[in-house]
N, CA, C and O atoms as a Tripos MOL2 file, in Angstrom:
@<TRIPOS>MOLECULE
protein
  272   271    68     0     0
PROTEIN
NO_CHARGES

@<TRIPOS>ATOM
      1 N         -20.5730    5.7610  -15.9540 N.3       1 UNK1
      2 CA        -20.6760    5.0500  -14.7030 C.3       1 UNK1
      3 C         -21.7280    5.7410  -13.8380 C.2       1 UNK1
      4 O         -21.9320    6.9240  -13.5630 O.2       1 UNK1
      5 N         -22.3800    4.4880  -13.4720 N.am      2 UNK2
      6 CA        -23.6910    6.0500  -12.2710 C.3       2 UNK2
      7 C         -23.0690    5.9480  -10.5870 C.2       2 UNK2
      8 O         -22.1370    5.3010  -10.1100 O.2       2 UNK2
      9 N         -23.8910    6.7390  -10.0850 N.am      3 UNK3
     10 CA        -23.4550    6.9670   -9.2740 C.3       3 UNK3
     11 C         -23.3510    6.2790   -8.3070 C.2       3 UNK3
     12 O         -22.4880    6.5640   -7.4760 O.2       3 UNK3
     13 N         -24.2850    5.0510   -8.1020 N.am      4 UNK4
     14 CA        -24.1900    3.9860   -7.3210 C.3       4 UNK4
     15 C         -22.5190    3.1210   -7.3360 C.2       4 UNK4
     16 O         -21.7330    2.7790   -6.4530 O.2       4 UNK4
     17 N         -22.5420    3.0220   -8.8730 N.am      5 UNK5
     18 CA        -21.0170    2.4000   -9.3350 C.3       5 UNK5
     19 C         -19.8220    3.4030   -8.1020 C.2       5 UNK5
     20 O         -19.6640    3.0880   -6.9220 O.2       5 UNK5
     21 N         -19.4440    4.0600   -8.4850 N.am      6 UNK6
     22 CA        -19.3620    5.5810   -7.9610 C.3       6 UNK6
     23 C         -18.8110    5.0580   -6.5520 C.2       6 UNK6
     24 O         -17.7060    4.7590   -6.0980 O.2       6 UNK6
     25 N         -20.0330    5.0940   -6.1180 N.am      7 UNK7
     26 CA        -20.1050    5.2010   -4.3540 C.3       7 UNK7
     27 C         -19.0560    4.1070   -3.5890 C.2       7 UNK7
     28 O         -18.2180    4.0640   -2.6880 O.2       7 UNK7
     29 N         -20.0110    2.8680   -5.0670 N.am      8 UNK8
     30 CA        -18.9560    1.7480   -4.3210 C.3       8 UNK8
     31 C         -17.6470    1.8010   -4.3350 C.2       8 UNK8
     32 O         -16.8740    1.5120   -3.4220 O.2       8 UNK8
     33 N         -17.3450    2.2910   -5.7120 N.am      9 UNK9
     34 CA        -15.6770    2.0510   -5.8770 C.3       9 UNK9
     35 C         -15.4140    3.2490   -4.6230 C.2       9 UNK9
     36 O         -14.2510    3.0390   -4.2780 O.2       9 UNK9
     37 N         -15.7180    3.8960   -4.1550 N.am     10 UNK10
     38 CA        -15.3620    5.1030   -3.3990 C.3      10 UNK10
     39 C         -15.1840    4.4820   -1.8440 C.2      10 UNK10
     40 O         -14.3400    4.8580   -1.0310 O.2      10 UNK10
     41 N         -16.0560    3.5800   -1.6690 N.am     11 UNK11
     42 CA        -16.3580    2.7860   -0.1760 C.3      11 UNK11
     43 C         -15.1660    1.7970   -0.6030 C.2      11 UNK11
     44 O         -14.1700    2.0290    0.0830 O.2      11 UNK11
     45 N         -14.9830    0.8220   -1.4790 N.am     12 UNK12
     46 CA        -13.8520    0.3730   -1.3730 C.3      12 UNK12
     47 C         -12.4100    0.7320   -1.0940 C.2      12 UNK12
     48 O         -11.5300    0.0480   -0.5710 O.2      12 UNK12
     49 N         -12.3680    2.1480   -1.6350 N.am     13 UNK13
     50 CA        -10.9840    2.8550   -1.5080 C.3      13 UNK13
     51 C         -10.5480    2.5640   -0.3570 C.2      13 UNK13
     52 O          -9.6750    1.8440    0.1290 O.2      13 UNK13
     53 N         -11.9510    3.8290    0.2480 N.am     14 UNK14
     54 CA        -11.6720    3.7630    1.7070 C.3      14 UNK14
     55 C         -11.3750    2.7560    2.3270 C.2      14 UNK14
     56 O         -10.3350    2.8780    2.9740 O.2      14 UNK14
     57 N         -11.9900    1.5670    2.4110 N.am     15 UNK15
     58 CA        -12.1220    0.4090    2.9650 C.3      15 UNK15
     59 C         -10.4500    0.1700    3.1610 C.2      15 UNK15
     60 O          -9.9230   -0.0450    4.2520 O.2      15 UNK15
     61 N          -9.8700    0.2370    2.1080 N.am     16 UNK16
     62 CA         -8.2080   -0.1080    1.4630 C.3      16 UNK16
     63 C          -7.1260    0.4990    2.5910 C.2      16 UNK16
     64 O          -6.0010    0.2460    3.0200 O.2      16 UNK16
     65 N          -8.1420    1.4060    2.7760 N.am     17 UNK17
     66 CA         -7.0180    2.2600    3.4180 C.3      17 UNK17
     67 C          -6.8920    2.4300    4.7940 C.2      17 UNK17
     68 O          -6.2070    3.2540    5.3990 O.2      17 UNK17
     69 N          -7.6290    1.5620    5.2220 N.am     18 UNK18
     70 CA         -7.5770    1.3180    6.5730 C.3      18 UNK18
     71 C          -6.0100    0.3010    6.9390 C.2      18 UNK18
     72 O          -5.6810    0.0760    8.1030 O.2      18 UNK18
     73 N          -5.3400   -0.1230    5.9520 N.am     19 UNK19
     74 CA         -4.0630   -0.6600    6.3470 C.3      19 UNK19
     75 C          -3.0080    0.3710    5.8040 C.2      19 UNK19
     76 O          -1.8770    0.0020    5.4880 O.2      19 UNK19
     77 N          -3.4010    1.6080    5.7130 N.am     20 UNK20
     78 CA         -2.2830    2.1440    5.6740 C.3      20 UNK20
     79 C          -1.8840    3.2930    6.7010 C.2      20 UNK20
     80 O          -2.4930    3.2110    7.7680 O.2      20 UNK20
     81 N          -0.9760    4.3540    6.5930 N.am     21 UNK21
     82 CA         -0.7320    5.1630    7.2940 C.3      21 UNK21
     83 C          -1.8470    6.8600    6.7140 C.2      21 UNK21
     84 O          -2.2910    7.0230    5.5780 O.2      21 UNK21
     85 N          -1.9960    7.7070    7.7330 N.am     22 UNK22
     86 CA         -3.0160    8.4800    7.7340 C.3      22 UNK22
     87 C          -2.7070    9.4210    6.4870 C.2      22 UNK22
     88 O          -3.5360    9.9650    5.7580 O.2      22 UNK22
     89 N          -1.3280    9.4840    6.4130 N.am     23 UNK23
     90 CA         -0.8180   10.9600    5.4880 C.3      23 UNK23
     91 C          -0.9470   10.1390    3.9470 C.2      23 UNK23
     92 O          -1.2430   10.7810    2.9400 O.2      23 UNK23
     93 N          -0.7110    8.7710    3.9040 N.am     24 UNK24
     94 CA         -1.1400    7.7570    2.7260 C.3      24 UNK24
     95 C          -2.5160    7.6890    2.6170 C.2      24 UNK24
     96 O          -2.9010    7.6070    1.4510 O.2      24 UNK24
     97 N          -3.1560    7.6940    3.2440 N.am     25 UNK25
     98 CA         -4.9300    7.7120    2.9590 C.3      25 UNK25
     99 C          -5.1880    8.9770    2.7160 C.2      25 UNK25
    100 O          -6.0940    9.1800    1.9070 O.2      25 UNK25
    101 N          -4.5440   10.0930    3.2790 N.am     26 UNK26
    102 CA         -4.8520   11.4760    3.1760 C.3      26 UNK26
    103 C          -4.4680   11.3780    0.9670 C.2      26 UNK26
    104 O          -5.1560   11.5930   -0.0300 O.2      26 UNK26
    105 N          -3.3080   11.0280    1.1720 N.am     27 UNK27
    106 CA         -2.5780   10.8970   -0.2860 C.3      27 UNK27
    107 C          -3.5610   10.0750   -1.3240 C.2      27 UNK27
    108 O          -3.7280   10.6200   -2.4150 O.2      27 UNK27
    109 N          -4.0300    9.1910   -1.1630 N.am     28 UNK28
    110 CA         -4.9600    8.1610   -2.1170 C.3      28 UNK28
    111 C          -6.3160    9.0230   -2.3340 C.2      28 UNK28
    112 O          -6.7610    9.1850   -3.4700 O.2      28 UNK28
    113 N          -6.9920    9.6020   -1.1180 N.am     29 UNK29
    114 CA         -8.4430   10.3960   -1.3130 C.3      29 UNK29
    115 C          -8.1700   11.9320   -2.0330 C.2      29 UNK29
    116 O          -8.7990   12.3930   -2.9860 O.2      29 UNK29
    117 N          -7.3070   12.4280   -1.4630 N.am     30 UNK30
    118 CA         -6.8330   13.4750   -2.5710 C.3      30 UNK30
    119 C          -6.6940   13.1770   -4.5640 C.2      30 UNK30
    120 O          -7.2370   13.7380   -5.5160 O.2      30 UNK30
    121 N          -5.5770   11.8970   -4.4440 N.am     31 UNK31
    122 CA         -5.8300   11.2290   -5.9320 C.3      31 UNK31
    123 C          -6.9020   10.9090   -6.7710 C.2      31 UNK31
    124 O          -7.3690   11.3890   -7.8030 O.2      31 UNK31
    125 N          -7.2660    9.5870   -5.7490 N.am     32 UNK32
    126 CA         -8.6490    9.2950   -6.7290 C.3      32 UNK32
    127 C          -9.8570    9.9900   -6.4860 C.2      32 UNK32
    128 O         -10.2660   10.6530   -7.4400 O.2      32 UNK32
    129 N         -10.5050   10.0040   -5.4870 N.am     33 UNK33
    130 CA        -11.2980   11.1710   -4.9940 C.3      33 UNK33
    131 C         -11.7290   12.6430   -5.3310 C.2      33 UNK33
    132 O         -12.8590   12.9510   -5.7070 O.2      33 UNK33
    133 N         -11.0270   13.2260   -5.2070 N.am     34 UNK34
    134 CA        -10.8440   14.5570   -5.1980 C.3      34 UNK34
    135 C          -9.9440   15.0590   -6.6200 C.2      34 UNK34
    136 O         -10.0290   16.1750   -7.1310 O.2      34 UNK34
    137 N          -8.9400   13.7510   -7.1740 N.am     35 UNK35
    138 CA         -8.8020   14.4950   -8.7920 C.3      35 UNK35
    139 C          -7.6790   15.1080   -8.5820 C.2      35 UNK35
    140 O          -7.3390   15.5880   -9.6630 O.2      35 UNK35
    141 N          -6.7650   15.4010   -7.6180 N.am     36 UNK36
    142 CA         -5.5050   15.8910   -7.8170 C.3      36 UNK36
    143 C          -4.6080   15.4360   -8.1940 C.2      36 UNK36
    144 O          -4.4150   14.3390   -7.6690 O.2      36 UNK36
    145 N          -3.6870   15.7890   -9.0800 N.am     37 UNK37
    146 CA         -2.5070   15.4740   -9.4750 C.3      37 UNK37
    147 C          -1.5010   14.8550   -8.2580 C.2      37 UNK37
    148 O          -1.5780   15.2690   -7.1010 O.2      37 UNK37
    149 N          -0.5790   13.8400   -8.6700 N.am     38 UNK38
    150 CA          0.2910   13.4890   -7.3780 C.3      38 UNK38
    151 C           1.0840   14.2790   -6.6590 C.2      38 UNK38
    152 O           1.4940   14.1360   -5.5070 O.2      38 UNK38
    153 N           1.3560   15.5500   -7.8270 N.am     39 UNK39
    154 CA          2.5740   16.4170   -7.0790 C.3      39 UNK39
    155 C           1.8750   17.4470   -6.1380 C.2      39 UNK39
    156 O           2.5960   17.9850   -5.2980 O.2      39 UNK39
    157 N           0.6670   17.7560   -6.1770 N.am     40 UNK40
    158 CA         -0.2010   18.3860   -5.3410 C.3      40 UNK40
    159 C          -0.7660   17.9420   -3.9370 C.2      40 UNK40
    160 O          -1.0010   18.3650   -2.8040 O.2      40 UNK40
    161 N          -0.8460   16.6280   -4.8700 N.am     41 UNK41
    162 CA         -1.3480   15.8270   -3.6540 C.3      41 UNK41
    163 C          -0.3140   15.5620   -2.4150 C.2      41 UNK41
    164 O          -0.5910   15.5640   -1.2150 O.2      41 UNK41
    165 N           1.0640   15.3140   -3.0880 N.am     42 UNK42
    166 CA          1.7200   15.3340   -2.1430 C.3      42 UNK42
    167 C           1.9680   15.8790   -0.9880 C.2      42 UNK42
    168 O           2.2180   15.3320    0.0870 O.2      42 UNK42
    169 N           1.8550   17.4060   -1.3610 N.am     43 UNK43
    170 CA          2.1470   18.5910   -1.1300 C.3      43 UNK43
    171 C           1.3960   18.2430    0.2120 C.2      43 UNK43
    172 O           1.8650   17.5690    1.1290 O.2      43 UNK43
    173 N          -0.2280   18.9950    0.1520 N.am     44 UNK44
    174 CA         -0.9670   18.3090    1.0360 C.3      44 UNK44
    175 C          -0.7640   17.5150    2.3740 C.2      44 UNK44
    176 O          -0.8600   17.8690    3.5490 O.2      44 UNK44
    177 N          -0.4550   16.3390    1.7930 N.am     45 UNK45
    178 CA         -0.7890   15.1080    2.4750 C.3      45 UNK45
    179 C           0.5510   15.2210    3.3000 C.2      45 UNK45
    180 O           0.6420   14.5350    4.3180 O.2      45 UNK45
    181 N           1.6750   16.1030    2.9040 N.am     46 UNK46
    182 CA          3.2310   15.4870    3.0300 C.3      46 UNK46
    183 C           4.0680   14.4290    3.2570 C.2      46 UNK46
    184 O           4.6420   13.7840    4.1340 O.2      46 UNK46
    185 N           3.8350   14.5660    1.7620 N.am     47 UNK47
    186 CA          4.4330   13.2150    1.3350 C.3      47 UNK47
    187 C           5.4620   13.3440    0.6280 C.2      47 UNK47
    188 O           5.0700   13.8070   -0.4440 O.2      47 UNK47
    189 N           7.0120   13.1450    0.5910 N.am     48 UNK48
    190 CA          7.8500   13.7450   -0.5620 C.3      48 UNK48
    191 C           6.8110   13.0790   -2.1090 C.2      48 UNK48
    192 O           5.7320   12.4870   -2.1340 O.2      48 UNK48
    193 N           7.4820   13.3950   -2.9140 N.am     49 UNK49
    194 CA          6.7220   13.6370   -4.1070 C.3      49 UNK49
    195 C           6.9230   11.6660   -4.3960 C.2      49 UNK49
    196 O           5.9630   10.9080   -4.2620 O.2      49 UNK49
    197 N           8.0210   11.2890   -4.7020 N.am     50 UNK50
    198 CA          8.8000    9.9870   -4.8240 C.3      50 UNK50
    199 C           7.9350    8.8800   -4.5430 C.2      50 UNK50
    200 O           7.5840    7.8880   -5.1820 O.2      50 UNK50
    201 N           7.7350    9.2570   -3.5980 N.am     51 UNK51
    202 CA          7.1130    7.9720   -2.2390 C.3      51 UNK51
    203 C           5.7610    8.0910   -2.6240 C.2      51 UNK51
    204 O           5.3160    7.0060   -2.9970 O.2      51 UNK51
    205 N           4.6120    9.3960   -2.6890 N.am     52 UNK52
    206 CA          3.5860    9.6570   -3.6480 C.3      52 UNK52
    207 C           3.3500    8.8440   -4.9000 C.2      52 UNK52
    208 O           2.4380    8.0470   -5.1190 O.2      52 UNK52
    209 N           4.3030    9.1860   -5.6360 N.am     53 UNK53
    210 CA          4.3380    7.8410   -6.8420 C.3      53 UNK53
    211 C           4.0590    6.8580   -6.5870 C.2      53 UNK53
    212 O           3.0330    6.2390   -6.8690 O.2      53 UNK53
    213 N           5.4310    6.4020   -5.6840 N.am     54 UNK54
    214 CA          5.6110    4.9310   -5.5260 C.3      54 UNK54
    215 C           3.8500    4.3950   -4.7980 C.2      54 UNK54
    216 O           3.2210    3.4270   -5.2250 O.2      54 UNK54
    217 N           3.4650    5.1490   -3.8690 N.am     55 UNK55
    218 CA          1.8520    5.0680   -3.2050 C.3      55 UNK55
    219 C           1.3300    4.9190   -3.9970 C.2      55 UNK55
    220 O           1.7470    3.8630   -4.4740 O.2      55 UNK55
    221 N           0.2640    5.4530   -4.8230 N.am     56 UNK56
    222 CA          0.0270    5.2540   -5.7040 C.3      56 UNK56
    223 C           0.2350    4.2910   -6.8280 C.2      56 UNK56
    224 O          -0.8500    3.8090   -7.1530 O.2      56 UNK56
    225 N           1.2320    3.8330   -7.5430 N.am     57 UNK57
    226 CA          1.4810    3.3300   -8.2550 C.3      57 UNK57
    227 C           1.0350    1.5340   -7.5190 C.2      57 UNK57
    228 O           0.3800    0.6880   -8.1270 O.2      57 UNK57
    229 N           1.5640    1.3910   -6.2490 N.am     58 UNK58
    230 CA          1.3800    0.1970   -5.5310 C.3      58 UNK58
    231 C          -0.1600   -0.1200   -5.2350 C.2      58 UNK58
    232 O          -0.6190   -1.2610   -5.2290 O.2      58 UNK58
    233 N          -0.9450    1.1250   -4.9730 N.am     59 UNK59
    234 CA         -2.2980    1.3430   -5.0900 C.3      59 UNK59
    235 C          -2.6710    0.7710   -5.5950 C.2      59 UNK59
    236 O          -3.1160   -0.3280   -5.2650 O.2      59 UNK59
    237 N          -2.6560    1.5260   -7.1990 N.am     60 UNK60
    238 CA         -3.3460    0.5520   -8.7890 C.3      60 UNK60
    239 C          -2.8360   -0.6360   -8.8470 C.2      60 UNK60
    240 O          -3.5910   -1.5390   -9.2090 O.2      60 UNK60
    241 N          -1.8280   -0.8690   -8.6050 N.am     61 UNK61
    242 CA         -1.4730   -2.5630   -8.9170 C.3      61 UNK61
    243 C          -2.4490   -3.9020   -7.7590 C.2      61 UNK61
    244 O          -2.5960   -5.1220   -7.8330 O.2      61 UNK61
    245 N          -2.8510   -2.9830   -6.9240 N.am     62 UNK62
    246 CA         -3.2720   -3.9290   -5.8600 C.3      62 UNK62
    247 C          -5.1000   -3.7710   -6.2170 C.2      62 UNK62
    248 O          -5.8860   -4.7100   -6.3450 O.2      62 UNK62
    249 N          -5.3180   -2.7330   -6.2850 N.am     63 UNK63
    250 CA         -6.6960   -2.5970   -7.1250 C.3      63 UNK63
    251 C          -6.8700   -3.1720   -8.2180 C.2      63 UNK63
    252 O          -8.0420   -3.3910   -8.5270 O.2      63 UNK63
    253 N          -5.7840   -3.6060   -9.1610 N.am     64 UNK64
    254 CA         -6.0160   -4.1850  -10.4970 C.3      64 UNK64
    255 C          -6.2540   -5.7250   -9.6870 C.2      64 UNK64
    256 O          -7.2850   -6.3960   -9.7490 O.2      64 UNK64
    257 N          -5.2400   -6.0040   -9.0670 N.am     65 UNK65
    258 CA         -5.0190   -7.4700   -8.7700 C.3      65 UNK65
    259 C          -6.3080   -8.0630   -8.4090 C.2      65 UNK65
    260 O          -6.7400   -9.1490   -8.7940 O.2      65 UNK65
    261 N          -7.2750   -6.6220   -7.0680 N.am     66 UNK66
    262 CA         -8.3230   -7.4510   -6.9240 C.3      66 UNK66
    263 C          -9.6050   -7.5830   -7.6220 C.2      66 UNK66
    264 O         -10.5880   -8.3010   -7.4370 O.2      66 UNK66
    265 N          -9.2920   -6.6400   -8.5140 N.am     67 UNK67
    266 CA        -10.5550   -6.8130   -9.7190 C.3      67 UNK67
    267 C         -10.1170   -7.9350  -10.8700 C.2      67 UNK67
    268 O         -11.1100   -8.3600  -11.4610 O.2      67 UNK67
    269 N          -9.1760   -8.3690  -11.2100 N.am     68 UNK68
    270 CA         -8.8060   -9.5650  -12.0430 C.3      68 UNK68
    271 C          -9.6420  -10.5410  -11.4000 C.2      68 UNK68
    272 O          -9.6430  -11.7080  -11.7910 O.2      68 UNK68
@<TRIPOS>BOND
     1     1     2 1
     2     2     3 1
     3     3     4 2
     4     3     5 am
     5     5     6 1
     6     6     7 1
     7     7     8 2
     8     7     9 am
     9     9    10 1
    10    10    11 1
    11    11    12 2
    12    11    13 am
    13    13    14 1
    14    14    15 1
    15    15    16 2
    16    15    17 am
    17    17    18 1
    18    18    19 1
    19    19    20 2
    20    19    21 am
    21    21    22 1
    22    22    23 1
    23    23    24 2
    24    23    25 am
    25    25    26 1
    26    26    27 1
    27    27    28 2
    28    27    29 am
    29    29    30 1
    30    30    31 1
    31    31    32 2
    32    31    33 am
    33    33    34 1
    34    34    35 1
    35    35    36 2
    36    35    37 am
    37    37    38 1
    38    38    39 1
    39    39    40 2
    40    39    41 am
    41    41    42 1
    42    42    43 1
    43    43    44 2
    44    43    45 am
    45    45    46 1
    46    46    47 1
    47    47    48 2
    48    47    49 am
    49    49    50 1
    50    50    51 1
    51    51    52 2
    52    51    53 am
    53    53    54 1
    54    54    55 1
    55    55    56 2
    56    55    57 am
    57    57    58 1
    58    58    59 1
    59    59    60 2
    60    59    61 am
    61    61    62 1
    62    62    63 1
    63    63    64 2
    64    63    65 am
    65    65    66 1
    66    66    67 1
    67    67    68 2
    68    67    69 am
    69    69    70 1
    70    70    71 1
    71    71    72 2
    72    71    73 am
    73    73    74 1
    74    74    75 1
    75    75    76 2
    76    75    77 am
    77    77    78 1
    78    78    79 1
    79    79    80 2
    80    79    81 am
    81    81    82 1
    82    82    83 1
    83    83    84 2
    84    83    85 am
    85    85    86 1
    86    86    87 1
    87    87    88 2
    88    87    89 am
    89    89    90 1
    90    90    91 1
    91    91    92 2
    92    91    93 am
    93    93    94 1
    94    94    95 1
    95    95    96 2
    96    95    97 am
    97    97    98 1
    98    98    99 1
    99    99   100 2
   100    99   101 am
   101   101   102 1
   102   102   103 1
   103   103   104 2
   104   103   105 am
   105   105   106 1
   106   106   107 1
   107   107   108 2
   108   107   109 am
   109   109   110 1
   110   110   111 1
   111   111   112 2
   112   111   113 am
   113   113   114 1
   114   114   115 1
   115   115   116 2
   116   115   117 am
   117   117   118 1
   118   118   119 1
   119   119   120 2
   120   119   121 am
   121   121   122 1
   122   122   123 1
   123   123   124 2
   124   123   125 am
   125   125   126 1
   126   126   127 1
   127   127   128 2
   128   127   129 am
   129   129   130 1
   130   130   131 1
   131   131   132 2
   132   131   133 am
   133   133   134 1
   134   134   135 1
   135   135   136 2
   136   135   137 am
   137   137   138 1
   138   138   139 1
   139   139   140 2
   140   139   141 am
   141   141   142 1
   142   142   143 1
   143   143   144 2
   144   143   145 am
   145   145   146 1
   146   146   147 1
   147   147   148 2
   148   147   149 am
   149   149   150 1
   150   150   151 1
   151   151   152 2
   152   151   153 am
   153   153   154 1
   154   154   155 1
   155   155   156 2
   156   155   157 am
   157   157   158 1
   158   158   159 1
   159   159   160 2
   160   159   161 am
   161   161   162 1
   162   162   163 1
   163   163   164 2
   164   163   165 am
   165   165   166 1
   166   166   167 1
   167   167   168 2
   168   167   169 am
   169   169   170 1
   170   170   171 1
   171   171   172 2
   172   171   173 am
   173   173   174 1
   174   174   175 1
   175   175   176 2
   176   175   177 am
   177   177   178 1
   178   178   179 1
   179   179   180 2
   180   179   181 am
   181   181   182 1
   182   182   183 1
   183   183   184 2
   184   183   185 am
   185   185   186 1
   186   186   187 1
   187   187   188 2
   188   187   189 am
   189   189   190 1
   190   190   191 1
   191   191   192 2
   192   191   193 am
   193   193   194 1
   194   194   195 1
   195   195   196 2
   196   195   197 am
   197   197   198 1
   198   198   199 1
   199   199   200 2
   200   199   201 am
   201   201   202 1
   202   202   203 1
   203   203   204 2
   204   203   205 am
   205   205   206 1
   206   206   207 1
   207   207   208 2
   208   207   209 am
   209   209   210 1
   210   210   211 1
   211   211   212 2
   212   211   213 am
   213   213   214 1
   214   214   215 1
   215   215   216 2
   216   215   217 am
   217   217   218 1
   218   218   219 1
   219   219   220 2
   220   219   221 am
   221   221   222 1
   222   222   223 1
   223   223   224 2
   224   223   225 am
   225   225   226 1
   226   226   227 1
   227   227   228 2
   228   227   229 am
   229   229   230 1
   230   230   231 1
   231   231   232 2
   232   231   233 am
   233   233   234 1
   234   234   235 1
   235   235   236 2
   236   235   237 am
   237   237   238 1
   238   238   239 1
   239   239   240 2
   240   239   241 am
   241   241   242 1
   242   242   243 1
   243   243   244 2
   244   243   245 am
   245   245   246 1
   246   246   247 1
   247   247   248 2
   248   247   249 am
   249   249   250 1
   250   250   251 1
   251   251   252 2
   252   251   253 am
   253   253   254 1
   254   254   255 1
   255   255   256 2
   256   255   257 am
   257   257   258 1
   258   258   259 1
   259   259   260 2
   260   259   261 am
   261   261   262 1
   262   262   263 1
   263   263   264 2
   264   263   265 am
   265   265   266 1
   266   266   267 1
   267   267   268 2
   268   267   269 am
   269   269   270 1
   270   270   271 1
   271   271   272 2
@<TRIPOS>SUBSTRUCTURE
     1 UNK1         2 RESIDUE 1 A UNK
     2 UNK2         6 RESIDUE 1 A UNK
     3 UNK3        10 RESIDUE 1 A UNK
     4 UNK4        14 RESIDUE 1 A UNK
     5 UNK5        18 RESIDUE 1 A UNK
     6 UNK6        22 RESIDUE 1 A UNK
     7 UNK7        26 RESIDUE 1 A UNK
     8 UNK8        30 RESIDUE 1 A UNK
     9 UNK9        34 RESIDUE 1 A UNK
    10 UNK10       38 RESIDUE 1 A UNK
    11 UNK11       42 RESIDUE 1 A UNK
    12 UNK12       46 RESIDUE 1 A UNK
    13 UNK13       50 RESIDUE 1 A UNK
    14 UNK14       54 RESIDUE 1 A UNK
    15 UNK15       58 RESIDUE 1 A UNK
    16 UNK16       62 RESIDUE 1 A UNK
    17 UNK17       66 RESIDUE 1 A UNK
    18 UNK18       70 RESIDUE 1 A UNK
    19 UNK19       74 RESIDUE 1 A UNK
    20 UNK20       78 RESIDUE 1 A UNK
    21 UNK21       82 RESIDUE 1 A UNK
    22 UNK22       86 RESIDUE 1 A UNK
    23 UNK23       90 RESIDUE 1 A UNK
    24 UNK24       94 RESIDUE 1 A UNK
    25 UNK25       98 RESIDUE 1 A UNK
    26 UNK26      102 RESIDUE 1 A UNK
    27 UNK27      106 RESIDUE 1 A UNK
    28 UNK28      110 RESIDUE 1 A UNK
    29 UNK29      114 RESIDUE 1 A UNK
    30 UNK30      118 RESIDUE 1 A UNK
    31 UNK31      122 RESIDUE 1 A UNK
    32 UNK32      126 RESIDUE 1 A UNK
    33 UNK33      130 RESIDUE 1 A UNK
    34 UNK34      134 RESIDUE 1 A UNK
    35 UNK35      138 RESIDUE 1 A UNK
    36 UNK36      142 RESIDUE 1 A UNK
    37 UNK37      146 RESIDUE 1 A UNK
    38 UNK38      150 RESIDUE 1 A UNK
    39 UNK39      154 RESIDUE 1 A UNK
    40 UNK40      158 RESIDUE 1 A UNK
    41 UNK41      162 RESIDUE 1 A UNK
    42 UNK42      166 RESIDUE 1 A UNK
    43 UNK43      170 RESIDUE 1 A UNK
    44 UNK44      174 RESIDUE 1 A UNK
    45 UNK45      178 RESIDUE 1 A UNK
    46 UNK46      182 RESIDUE 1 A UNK
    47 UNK47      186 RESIDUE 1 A UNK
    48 UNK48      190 RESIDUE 1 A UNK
    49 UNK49      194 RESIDUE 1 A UNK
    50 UNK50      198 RESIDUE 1 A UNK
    51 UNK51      202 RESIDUE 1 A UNK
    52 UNK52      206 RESIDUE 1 A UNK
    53 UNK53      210 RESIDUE 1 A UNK
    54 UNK54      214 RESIDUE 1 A UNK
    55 UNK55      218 RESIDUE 1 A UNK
    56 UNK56      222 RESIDUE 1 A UNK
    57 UNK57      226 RESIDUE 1 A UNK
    58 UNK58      230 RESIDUE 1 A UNK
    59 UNK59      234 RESIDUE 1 A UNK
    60 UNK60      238 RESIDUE 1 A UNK
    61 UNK61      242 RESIDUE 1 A UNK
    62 UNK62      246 RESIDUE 1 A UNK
    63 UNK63      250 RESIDUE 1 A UNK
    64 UNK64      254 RESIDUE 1 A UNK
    65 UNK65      258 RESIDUE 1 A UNK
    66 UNK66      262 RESIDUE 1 A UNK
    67 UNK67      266 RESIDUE 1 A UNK
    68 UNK68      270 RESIDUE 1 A UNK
């Protein structure tokens, strides 16, 4: 993927995350971004670990949905 690809998917994230809460955007840019594991990320962001998942997990499903 180059880096243009990259940038965009990176500007979209962000974009995403303007409907959520700050410690959840803190949680998503740590993930995809930055490459941390969820239980780290959690940590971080403070987020119990659970709810991290569940973030995430609701994430990709809504990112899949809008790339279908």
């Amino acid at each position: 993927m180059s880096n243009d690809q990259q940038d965009v998917q990176q500007s979209q994230r962000h974009g995403r995350c303007g409907r959520v809460s700050r410690n959840q955007e803190i949680l998503v840019k740590l993930v995809f971004d930055d490459g941390r594991i969820t239980h780290e990320a959690a940590q971080i962001a403070g987020v119990i670990e659970n709810t991290a998942r569940s973030i995430i997990n609701s994430y990709i499903v809504q990112t899949r949905r809008r790339n279908s």
